[in-house]
Residue, then its C-alpha position, 0 to 999 in steps of 0.5 A: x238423730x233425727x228430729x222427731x217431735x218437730x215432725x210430730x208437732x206439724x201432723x198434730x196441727x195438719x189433723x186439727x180437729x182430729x187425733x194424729x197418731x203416728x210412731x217414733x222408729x229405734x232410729x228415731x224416725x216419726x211415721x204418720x199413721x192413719x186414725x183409724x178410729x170410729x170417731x177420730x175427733x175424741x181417740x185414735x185406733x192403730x191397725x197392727x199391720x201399721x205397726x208391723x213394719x217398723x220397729x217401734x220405740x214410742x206410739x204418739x198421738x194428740x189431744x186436740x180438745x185439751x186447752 
């Protein structure tokens, strides 16, 4: 199984100061997805065609202003 969380952690810091989402695969894959929400810097919004690809085990997404 692949490493996931490392992928996820390193999204997380690229997108600083906002949201990252992306998705964990059934084969343990992370995929980054695109914020599509009106403000990325306090939520995040995910286009179902984004999802509609993948066979999704697990939607992430940070909180960048949580200390």
């Amino acid at each position: 199984m692949h490493n996931w969380f490392g992928d996820y952690k390193n999204h997380a810091i690229e997108s600083f100061p906002n949201e990252c989402v992306g998705i964990v695969t059934k084969d343990g894959q992370y995929v980054r997805l695109k914020n599509h929400a009106i403000d990325p810097s306090t939520s995040f919004a995910i286009n179902p065609y984004d999802l509609a690809q993948y066979e999704v085990d697990t939607v992430c997404h940070s909180h960048p202003t949580v200390s």
